[in-house]
Structure formats: C-alpha cells, structure tokens
PyMOL Python script that loads the backbone (N, CA, C, O; Angstrom):
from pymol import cmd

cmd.read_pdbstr("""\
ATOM      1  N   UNK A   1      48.247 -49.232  80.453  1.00  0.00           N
ATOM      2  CA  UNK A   1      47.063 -49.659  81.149  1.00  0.00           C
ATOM      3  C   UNK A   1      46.177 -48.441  81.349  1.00  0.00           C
ATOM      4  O   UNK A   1      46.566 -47.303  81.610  1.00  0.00           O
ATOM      5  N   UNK A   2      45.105 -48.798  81.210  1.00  0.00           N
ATOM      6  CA  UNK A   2      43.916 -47.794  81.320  1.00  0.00           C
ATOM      7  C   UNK A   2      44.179 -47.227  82.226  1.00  0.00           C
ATOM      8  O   UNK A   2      45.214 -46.611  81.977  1.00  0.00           O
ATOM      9  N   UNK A   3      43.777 -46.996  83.433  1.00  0.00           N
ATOM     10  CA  UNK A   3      44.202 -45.861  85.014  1.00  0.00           C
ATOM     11  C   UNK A   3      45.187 -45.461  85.120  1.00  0.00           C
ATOM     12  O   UNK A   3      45.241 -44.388  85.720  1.00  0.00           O
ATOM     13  N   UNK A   4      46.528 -46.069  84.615  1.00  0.00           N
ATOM     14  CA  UNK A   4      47.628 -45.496  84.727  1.00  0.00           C
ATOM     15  C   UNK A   4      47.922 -44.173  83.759  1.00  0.00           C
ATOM     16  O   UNK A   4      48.581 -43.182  84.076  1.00  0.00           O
ATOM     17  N   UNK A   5      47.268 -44.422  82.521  1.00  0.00           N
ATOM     18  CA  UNK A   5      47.304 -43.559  81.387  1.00  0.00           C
ATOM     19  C   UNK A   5      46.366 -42.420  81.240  1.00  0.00           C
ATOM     20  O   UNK A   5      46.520 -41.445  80.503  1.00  0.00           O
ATOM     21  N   UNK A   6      45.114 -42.731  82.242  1.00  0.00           N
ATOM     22  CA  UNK A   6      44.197 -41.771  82.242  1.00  0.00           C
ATOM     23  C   UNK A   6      44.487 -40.781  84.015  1.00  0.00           C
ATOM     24  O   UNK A   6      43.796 -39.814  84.337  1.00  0.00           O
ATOM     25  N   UNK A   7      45.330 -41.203  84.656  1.00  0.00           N
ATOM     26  CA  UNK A   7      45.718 -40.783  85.974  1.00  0.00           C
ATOM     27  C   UNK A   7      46.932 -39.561  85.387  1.00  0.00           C
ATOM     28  O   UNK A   7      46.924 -38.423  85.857  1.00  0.00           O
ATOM     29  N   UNK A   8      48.045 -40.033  84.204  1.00  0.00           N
ATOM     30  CA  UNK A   8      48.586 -39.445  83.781  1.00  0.00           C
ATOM     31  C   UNK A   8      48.045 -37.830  82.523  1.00  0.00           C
ATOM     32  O   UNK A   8      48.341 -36.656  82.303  1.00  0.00           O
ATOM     33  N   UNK A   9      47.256 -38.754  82.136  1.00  0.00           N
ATOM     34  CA  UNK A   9      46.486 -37.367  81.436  1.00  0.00           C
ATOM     35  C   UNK A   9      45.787 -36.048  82.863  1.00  0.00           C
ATOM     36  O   UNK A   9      45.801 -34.821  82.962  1.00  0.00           O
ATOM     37  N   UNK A  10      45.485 -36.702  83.353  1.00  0.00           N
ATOM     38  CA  UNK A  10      44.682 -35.728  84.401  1.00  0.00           C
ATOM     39  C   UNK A  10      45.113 -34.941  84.847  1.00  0.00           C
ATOM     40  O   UNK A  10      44.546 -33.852  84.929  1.00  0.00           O
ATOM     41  N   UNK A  11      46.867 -35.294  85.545  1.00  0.00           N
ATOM     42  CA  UNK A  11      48.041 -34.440  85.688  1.00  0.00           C
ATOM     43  C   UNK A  11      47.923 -33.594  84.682  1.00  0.00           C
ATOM     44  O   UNK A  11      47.470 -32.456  84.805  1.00  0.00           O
ATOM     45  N   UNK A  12      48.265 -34.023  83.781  1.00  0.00           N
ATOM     46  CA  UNK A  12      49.239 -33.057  82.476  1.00  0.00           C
ATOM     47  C   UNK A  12      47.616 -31.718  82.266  1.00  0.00           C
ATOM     48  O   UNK A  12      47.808 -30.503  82.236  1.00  0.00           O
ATOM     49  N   UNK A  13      46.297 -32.311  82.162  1.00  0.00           N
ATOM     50  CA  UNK A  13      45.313 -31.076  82.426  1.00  0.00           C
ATOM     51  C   UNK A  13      45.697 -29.984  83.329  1.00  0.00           C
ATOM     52  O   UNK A  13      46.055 -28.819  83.161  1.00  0.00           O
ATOM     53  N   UNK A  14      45.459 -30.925  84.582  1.00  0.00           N
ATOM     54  CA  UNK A  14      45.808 -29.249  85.958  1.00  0.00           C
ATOM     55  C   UNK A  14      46.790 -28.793  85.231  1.00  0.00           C
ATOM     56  O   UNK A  14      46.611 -27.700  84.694  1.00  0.00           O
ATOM     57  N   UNK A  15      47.978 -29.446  85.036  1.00  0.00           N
ATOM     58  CA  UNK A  15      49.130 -28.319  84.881  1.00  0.00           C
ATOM     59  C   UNK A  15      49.112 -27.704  83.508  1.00  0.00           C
ATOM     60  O   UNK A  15      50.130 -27.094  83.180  1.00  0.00           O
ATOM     61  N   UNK A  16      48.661 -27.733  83.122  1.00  0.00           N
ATOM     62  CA  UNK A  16      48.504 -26.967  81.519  1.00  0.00           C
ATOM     63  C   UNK A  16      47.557 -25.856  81.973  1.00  0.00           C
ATOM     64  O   UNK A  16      47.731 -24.756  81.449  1.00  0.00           O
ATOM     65  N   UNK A  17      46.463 -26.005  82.983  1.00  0.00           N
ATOM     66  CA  UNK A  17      44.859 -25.169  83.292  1.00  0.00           C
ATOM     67  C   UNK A  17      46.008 -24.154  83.692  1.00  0.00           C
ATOM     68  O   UNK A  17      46.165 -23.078  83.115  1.00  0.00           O
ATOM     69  N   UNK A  18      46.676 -24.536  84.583  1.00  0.00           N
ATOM     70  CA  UNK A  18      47.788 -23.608  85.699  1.00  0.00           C
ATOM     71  C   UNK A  18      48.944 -22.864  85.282  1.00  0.00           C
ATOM     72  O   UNK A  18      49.660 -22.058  85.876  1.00  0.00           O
ATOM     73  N   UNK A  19      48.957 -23.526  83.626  1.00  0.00           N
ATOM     74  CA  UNK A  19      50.512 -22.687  83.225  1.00  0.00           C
ATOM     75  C   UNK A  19      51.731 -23.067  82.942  1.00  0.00           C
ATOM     76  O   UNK A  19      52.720 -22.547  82.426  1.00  0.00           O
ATOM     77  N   UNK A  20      51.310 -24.608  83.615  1.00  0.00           N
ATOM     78  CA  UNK A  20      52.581 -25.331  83.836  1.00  0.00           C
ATOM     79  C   UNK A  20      52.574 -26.172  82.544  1.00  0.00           C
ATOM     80  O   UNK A  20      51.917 -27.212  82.592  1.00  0.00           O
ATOM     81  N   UNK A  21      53.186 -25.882  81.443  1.00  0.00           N
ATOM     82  CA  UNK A  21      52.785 -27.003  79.819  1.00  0.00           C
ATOM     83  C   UNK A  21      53.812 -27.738  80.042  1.00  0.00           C
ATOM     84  O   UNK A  21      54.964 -27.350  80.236  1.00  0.00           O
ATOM     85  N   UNK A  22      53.432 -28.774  80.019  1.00  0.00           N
ATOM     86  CA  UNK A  22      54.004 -30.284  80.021  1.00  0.00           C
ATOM     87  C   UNK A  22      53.319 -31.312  79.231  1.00  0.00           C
ATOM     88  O   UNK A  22      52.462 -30.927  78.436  1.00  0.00           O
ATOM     89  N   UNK A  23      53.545 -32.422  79.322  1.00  0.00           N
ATOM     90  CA  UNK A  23      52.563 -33.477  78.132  1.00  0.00           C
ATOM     91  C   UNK A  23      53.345 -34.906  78.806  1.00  0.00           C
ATOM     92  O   UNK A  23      54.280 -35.099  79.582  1.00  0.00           O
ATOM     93  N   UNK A  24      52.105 -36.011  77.802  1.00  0.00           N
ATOM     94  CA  UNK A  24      52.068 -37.003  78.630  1.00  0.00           C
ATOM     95  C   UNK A  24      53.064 -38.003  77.803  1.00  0.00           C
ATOM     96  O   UNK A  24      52.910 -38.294  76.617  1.00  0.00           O
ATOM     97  N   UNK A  25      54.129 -38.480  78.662  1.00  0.00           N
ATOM     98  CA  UNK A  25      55.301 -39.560  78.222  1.00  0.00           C
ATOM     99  C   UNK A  25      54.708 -40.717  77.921  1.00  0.00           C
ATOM    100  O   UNK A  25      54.492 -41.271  78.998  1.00  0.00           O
ATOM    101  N   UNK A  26      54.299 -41.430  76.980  1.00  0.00           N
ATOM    102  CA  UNK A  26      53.875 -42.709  76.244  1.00  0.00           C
ATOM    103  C   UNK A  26      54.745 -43.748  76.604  1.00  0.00           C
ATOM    104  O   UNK A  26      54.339 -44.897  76.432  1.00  0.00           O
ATOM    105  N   UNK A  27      55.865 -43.566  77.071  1.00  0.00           N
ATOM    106  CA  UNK A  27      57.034 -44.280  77.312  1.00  0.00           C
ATOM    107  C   UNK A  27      56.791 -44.410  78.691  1.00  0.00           C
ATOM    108  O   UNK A  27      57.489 -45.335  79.107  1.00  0.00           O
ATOM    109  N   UNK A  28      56.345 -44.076  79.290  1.00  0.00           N
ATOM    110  CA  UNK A  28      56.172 -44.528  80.917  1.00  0.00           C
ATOM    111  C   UNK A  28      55.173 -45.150  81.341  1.00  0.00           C
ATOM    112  O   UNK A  28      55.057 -45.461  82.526  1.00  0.00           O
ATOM    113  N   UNK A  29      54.214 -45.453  80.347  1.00  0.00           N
ATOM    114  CA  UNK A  29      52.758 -46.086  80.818  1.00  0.00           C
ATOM    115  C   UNK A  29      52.814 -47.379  80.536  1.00  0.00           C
ATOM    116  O   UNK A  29      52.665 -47.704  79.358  1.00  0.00           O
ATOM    117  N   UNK A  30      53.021 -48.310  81.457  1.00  0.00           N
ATOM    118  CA  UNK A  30      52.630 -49.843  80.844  1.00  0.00           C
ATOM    119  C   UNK A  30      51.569 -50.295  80.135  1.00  0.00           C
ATOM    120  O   UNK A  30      50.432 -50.081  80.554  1.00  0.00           O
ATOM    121  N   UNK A  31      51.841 -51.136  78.701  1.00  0.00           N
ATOM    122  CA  UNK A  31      50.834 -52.081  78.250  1.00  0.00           C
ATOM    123  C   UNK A  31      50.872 -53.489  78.876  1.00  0.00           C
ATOM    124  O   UNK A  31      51.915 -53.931  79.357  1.00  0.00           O
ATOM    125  N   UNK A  32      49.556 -54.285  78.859  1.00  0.00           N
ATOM    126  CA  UNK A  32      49.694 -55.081  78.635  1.00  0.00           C
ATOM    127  C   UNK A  32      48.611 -56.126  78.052  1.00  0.00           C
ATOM    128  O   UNK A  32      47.495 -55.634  77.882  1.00  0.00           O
ATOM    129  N   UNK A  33      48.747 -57.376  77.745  1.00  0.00           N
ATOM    130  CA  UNK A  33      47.807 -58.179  76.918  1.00  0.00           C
ATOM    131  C   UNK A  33      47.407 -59.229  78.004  1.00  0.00           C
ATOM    132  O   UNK A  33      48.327 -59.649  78.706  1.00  0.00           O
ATOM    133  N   UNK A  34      45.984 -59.764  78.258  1.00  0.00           N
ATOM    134  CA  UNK A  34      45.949 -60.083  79.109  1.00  0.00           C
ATOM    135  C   UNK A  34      45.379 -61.512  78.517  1.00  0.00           C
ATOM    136  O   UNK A  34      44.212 -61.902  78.548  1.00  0.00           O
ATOM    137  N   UNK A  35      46.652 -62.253  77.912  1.00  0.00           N
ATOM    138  CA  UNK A  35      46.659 -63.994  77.304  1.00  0.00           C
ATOM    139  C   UNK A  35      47.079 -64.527  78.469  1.00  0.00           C
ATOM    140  O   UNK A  35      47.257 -64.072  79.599  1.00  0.00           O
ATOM    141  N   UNK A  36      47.185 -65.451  78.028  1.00  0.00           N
ATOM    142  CA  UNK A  36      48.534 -66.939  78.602  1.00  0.00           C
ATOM    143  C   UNK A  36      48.988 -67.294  78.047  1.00  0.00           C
ATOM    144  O   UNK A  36      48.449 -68.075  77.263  1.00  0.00           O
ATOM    145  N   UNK A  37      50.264 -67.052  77.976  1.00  0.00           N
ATOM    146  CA  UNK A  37      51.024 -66.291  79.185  1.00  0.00           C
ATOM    147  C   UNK A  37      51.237 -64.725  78.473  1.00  0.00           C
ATOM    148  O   UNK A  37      51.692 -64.426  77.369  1.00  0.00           O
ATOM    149  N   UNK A  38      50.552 -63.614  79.918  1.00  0.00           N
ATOM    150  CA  UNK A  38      50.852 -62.106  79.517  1.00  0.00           C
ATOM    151  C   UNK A  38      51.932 -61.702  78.869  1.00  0.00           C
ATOM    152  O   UNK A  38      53.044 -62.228  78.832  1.00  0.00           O
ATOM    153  N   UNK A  39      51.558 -60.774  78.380  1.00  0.00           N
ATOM    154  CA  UNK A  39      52.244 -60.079  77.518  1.00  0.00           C
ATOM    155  C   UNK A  39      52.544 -58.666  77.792  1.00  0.00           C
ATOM    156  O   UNK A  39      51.497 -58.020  77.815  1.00  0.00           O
ATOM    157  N   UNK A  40      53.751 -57.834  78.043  1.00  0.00           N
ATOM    158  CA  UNK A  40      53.662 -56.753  78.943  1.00  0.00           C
ATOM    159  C   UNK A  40      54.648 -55.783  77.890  1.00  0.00           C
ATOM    160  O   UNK A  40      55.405 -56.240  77.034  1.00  0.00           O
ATOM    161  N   UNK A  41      54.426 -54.343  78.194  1.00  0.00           N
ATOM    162  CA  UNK A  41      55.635 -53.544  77.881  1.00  0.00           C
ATOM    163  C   UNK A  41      55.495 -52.162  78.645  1.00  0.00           C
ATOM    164  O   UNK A  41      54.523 -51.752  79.279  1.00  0.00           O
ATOM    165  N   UNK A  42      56.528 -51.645  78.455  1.00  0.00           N
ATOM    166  CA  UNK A  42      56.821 -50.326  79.207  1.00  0.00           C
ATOM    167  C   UNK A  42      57.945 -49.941  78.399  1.00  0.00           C
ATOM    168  O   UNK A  42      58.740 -50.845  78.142  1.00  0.00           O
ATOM    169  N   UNK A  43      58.172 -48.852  77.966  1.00  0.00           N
ATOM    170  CA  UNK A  43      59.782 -47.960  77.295  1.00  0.00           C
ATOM    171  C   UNK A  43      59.966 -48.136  75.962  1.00  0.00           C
ATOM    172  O   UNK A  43      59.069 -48.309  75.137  1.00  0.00           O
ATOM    173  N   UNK A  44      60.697 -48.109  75.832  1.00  0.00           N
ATOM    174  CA  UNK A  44      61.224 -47.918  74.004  1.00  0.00           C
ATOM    175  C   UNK A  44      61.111 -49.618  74.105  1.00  0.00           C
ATOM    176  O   UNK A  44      61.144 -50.498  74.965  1.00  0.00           O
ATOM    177  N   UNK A  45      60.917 -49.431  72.264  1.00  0.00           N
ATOM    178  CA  UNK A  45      61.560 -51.170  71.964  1.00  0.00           C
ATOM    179  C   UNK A  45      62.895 -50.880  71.590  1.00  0.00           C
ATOM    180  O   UNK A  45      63.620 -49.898  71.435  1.00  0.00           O
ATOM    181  N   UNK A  46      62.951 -52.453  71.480  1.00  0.00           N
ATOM    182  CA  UNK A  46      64.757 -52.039  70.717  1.00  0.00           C
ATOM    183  C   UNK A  46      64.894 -51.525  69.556  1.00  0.00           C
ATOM    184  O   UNK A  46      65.774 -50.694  69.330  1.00  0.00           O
ATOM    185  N   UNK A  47      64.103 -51.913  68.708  1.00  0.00           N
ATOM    186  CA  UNK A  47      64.219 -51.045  67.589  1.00  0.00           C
ATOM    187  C   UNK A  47      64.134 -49.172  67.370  1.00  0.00           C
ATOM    188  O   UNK A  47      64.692 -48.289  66.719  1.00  0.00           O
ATOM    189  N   UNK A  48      63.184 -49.317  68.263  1.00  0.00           N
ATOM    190  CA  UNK A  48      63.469 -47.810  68.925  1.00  0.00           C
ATOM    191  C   UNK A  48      64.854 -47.054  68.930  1.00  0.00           C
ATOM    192  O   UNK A  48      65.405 -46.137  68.322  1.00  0.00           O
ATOM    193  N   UNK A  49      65.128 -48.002  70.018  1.00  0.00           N
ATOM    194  CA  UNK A  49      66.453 -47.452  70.928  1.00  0.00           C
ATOM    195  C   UNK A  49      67.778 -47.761  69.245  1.00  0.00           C
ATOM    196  O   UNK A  49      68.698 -47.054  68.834  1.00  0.00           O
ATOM    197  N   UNK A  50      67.472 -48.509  68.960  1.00  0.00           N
ATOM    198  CA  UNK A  50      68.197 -48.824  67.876  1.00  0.00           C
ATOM    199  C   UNK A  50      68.437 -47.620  66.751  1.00  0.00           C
ATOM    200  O   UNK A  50      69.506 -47.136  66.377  1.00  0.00           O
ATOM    201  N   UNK A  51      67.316 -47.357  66.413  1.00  0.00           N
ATOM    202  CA  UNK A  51      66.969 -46.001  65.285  1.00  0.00           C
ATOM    203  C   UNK A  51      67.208 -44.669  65.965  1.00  0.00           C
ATOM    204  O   UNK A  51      67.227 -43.667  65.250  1.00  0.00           O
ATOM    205  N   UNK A  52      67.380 -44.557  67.185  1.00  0.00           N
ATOM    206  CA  UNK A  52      67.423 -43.202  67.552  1.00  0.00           C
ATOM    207  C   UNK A  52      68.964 -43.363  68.196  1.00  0.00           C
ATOM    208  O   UNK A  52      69.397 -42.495  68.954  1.00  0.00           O
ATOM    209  N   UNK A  53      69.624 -44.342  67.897  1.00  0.00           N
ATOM    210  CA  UNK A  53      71.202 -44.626  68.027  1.00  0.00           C
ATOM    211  C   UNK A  53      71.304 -44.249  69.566  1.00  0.00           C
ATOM    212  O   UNK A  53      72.193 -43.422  69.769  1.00  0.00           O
ATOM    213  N   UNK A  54      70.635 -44.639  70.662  1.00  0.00           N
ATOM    214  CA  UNK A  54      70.833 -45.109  72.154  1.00  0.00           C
ATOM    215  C   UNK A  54      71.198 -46.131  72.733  1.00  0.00           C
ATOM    216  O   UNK A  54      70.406 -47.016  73.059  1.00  0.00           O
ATOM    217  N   UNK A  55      72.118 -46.163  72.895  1.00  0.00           N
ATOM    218  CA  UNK A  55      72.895 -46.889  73.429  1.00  0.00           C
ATOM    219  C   UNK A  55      71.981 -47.932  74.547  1.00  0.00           C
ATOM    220  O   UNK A  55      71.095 -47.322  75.146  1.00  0.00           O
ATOM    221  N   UNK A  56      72.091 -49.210  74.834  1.00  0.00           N
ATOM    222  CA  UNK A  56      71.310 -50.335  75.347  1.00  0.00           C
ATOM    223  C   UNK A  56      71.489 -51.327  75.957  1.00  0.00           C
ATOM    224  O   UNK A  56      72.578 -51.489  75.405  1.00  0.00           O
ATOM    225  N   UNK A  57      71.402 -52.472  76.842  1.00  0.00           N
ATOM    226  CA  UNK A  57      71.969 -53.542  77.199  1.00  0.00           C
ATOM    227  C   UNK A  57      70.797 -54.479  77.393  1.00  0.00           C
ATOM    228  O   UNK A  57      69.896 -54.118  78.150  1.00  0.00           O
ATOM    229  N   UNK A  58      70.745 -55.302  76.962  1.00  0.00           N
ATOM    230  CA  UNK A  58      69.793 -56.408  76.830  1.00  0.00           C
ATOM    231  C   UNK A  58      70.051 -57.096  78.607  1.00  0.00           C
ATOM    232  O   UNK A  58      71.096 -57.447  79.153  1.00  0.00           O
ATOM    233  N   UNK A  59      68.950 -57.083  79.007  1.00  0.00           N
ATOM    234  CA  UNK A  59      69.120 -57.867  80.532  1.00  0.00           C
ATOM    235  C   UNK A  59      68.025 -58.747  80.923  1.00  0.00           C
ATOM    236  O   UNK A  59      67.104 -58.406  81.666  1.00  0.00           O
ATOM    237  N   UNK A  60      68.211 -60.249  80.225  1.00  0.00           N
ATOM    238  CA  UNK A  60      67.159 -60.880  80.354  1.00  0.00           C
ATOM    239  C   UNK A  60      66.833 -61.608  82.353  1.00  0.00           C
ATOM    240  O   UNK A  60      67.628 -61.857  83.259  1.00  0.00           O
ATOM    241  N   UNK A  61      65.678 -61.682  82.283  1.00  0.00           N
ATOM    242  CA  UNK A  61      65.728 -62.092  83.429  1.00  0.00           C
ATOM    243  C   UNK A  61      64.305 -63.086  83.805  1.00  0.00           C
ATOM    244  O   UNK A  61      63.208 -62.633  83.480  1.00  0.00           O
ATOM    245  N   UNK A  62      64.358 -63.996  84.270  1.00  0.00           N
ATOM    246  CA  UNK A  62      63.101 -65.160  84.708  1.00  0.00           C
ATOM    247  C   UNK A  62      62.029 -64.557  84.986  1.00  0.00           C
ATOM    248  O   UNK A  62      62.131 -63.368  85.290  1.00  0.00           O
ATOM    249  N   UNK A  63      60.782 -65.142  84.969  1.00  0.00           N
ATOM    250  CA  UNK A  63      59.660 -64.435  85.635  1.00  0.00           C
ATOM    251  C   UNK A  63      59.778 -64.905  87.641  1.00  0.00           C
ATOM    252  O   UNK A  63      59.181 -64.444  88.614  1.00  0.00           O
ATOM    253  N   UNK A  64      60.474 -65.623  87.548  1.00  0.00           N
ATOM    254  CA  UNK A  64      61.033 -66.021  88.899  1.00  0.00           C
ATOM    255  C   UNK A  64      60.695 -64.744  90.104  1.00  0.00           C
ATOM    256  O   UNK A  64      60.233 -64.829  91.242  1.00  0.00           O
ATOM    257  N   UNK A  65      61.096 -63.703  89.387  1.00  0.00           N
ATOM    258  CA  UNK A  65      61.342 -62.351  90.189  1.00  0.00           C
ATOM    259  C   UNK A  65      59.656 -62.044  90.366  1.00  0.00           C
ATOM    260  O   UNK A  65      59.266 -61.499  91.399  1.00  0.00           O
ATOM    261  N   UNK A  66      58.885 -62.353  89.504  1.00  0.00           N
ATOM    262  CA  UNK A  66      57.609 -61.431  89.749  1.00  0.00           C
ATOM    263  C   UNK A  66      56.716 -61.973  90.889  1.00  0.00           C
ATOM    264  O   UNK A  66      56.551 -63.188  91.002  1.00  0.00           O
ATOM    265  N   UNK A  67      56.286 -61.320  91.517  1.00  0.00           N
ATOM    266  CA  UNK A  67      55.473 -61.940  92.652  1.00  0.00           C
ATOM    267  C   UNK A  67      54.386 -62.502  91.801  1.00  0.00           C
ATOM    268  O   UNK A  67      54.320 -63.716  91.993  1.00  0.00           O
ATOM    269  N   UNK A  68      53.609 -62.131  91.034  1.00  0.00           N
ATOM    270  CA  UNK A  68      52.493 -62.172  90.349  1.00  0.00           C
ATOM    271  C   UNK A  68      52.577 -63.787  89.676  1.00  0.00           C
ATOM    272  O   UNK A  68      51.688 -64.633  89.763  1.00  0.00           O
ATOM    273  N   UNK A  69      53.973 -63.948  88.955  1.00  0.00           N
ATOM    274  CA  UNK A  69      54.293 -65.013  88.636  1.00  0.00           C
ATOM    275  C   UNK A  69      54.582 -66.377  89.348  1.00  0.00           C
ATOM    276  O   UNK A  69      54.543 -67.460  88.764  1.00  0.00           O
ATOM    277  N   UNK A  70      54.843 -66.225  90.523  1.00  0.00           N
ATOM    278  CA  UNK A  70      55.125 -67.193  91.330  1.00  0.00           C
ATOM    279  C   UNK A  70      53.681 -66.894  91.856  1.00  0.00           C
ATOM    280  O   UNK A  70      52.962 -67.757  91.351  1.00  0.00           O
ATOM    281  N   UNK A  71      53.116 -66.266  92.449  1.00  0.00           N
ATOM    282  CA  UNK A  71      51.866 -66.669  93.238  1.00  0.00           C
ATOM    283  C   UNK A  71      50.635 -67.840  91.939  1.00  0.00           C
ATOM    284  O   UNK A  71      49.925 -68.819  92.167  1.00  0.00           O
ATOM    285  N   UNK A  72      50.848 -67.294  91.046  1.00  0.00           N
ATOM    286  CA  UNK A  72      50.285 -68.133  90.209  1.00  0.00           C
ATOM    287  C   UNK A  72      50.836 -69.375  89.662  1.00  0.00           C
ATOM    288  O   UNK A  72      50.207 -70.083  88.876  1.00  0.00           O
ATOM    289  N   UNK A  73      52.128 -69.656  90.124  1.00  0.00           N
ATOM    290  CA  UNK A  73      52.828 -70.831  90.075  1.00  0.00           C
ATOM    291  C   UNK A  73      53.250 -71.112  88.613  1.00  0.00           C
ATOM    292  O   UNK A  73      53.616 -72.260  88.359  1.00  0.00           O
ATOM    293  N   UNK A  74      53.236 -70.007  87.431  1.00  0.00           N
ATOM    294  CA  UNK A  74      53.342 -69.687  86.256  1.00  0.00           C
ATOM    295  C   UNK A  74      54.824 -69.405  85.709  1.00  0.00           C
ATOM    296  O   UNK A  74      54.619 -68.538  84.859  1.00  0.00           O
ATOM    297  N   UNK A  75      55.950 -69.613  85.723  1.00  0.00           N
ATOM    298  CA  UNK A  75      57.051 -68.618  85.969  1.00  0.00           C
ATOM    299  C   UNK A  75      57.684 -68.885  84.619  1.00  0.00           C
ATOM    300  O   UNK A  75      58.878 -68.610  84.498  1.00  0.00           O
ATOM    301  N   UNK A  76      56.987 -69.416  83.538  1.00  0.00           N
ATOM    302  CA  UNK A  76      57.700 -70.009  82.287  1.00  0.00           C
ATOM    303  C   UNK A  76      57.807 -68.262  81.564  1.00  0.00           C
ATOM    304  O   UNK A  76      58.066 -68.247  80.360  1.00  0.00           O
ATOM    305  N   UNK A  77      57.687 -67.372  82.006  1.00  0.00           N
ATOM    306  CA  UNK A  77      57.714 -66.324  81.095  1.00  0.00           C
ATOM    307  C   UNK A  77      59.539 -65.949  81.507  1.00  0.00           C
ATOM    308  O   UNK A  77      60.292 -66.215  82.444  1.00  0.00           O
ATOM    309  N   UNK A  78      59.658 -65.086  80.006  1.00  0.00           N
ATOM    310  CA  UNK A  78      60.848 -64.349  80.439  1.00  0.00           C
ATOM    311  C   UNK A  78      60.761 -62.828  79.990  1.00  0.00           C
ATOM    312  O   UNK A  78      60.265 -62.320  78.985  1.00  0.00           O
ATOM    313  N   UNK A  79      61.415 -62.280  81.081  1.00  0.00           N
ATOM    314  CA  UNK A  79      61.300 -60.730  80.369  1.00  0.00           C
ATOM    315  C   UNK A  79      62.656 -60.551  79.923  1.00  0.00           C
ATOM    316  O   UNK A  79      63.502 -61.442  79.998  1.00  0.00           O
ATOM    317  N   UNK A  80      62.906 -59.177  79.369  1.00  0.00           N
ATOM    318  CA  UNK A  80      64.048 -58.389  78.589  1.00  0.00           C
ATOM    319  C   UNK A  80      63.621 -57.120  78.748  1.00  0.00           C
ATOM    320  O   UNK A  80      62.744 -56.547  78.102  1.00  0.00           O
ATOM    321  N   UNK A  81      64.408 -56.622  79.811  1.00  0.00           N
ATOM    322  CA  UNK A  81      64.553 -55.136  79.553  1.00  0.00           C
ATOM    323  C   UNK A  81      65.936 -54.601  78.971  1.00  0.00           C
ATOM    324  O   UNK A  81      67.024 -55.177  78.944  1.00  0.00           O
ATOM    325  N   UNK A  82      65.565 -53.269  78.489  1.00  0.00           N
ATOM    326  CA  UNK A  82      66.302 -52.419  77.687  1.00  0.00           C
ATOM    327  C   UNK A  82      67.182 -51.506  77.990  1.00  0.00           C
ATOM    328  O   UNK A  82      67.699 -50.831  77.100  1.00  0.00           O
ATOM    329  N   UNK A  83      67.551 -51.311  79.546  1.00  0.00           N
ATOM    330  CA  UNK A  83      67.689 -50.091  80.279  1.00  0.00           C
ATOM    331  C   UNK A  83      68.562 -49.003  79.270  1.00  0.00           C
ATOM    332  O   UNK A  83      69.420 -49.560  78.585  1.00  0.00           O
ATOM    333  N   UNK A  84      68.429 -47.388  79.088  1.00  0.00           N
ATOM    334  CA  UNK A  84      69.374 -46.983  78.720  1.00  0.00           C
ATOM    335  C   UNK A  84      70.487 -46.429  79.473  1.00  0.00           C
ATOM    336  O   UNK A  84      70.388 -46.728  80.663  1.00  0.00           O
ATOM    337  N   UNK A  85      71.435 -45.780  79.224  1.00  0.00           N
ATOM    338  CA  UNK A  85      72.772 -45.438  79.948  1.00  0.00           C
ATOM    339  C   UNK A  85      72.989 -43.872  79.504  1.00  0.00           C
ATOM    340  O   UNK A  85      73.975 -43.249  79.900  1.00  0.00           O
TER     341      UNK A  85
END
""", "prot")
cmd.dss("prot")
cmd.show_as("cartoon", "prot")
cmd.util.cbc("prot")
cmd.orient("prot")
C-alpha cells in the first residue's frame, strides 16, 4: 500500500543520510486490490518459500476474523497464510 511503502522508504533515507545503511523489505509492505471481494498480500508466496527451500505451514483461516469483513457483513473471503519456522 502506498503510505505504508512510502513511510518505509523515508526511514531507510534518514538512516542511510546518518550512516546507518539499511534498505527497504518488500516483504513487509502489504498489497492490495481493491475488487469484490479484496484481494490482499503481505510475505513470500509459496512458491517463493518453496524455491528458496523454507520450510512452511499452510494456515487457512475465514474472513470471520477480520473486523473489516464482518463490519461489512462480507465474510465469504478466505485467507492463507504462510508463516515460516
């Protein structure tokens, strides 16, 4: 998402101006598509995690959990995260 990704660049400036070299993780910034029903990501895909031989657990779970989803009375989505170990 735009602010999240440009909040993160801004960091990684000061600290580079200052000495401190670091750079910005692509893997921590959420996308998302803004259809019906959204479309979201954050982290590696599996194929990712797959090709770089990291270990993974598939943990599907309802949109039940999202506030966003229930306030909109929407909850037919499902997510899958990837967590690694």
């Amino acid at each position: 998402m735009l602010a999240h990704k440009a909040s993160e660049e801004g960091v990684v400036c000061v600290e580079n101006i200052k000495g401190i070299h670091t750079h910005v993780n692509l893997h921590t910034i959420p996308g998302v598509v803004y259809t019906h029903p959204e479309v979201a990501s954050v982290g590696y895909t599996e194929e990712e995690l797959k090709t770089a031989g990291k270990k993974y657990k598939k943990v599907p779970s309802l949109s039940k959990a999202s506030g966003r989803a229930r306030a909109s009375e929407d909850q037919r989505a499902l997510r899958r995260s990837s967590p690694t170990r």
